[in-house]
Every structure is written in C-alpha cells, then in structure tokens.
C-alpha positions as CSV (number, residue, x, y, z in Angstrom):
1,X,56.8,121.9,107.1
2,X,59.8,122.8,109.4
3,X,61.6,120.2,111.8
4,X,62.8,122.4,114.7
5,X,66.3,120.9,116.1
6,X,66.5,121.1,120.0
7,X,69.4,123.7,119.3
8,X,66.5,126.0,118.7
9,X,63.6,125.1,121.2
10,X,66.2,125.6,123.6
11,X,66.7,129.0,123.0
12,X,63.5,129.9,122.4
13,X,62.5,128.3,125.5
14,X,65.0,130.1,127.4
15,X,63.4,133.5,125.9
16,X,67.2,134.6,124.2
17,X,67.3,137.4,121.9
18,X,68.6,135.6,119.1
19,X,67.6,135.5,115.3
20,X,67.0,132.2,114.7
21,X,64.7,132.8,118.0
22,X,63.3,136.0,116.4
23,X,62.2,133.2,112.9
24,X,61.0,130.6,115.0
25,X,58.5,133.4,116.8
26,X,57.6,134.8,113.8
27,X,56.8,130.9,111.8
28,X,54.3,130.6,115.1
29,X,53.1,133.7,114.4
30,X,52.5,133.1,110.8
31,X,51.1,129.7,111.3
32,X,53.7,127.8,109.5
33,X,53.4,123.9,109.9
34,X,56.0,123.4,113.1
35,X,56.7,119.3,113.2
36,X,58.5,117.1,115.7
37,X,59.8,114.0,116.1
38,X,60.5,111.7,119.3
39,X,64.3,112.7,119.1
40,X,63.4,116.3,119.5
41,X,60.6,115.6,121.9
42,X,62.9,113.8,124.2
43,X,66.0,116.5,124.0
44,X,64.0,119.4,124.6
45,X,61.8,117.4,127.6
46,X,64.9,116.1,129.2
47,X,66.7,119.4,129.8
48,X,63.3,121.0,132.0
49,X,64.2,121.3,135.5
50,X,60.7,122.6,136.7
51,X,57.7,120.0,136.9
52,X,55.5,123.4,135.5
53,X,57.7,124.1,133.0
54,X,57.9,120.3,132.0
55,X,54.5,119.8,132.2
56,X,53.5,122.9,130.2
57,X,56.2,122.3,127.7
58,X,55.1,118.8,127.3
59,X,51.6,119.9,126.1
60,X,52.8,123.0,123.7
61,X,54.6,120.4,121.4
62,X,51.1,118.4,121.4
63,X,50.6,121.1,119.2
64,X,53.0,120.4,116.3
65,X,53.0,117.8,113.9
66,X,54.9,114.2,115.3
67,X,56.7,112.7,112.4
68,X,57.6,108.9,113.4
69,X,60.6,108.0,112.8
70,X,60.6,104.4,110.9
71,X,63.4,101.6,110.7
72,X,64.4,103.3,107.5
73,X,65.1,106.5,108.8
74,X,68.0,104.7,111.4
75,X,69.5,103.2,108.2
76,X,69.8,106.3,106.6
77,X,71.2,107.6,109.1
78,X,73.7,105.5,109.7
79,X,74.6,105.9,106.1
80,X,75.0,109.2,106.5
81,X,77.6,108.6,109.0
82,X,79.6,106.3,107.9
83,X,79.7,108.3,104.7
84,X,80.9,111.3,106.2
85,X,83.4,109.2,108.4
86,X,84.7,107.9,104.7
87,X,85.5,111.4,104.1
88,X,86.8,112.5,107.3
89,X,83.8,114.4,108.7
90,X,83.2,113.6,111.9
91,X,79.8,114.0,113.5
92,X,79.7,113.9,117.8
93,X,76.4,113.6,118.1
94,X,74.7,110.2,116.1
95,X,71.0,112.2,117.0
96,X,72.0,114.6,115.0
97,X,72.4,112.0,111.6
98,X,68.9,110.7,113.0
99,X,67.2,114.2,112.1
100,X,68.7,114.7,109.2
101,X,67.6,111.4,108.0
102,X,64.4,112.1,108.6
103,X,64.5,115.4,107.3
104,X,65.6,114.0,103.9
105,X,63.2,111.1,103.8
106,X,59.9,113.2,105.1
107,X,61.5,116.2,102.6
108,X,61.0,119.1,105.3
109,X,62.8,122.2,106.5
110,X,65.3,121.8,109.1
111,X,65.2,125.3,111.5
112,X,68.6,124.2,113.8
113,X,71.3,126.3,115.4
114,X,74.0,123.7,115.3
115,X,77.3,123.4,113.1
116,X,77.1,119.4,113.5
117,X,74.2,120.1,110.5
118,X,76.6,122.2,108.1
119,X,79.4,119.6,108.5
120,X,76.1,117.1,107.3
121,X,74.7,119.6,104.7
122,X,78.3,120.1,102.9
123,X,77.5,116.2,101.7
124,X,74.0,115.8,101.9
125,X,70.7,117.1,100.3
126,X,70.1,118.5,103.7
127,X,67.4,121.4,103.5
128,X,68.0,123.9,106.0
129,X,66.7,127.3,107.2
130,X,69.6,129.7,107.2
131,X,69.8,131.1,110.6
C-alpha cells in the first residue's frame, strides 16, 4: 500500500508535469493500493477553491483506502519529534511527524514530495518512494 502526502495530490491535482506526478499516474494506472488518512484528506480538501472541484475531489478519495489514525499513532509521533529536536532536527510542520507515524505503525509506502520527510527518514525507519 502507498500513503500519498498532500505534497503530491497537490500536484497532481493541479495537472504539473512532474515525476513524482508522472508515478502517482502511473500507480492508478497500475492499480496499486492508494490509501489515505484524515490528515491528508483534510490538507488536500482544504486547499479546493471551487465547490466542483471540492465536491468531485471529495468523492475520488472515497476511492482509496482510509487508514485511521489511533491514539498510538499521535504518541509516536510526538516521539518522533522530540527525538529529532534531541538531535537538532527540526520539523515545521507537526502533520508531517503524524504521517510518518502512521506510515511506520501501518508499515506502508510513503509517495511525498516534501524534504520535512528526508530530515525524518535520516533517523527513522521511514519507507519512502524516491521521487
């Protein structure tokens, strides 16, 4: 299965010419097992400007696979940053921790396009599509 970070749907939404665009096409294509989460859901929803878009948006990610996120995924992820803030890594964005949490704990890809993931990668088990 492959967790798709925001950082992607965005550009794939936005129809950009992009490789890790190009992937994400072609693991639709194929059929691969696409899965979500409510942190996702939200980011990507959030961002639509046009009630079409939105509402037609809305119902292509009733397609994928919703991983919940439980009250041990927000522990781990606050692990994960205070662990990183031991070392001097610092990550801007806390939703970012919260998907790689769940990543780990539901042991799935991560497709993202988002250096706040390397920085978590470089001390984590964090298994990630190279884009």
């Amino acid at each position: 299965m492959i967790l798709v970070d925001t950082s992607v749907w965005i550009d794939f939404f936005a129809d950009r010419s992009l490789e890790h665009v190009d992937k994400l096409s072609q693991f639709l294509e194929d059929g691969e097992d696409i899965c979500t989460c409510g942190i996702v859901l939200t980011e990507v929803l959030q961002g639509i400007k046009k009630e079409k878009d939105y509402i037609n948006i809305k119902e292509y990610f009733g397609n994928f696979i919703y991983i919940p996120m439980q009250r041990s995924t927000f522990i781990k992820s606050a692990e994960i940053h205070r662990e990183l803030r031991q070392k001097g890594i610092t990550i801007r964005n806390q939703v970012d921790c919260m998907i790689s949490a769940l990543v780990m704990e539901k042991d799935v890809l991560l497709m993202d396009n988002d250096r706040e993931f390397a920085l978590i990668e470089s001390c984590f088990e964090l298994k990630r599509i190279p884009t």
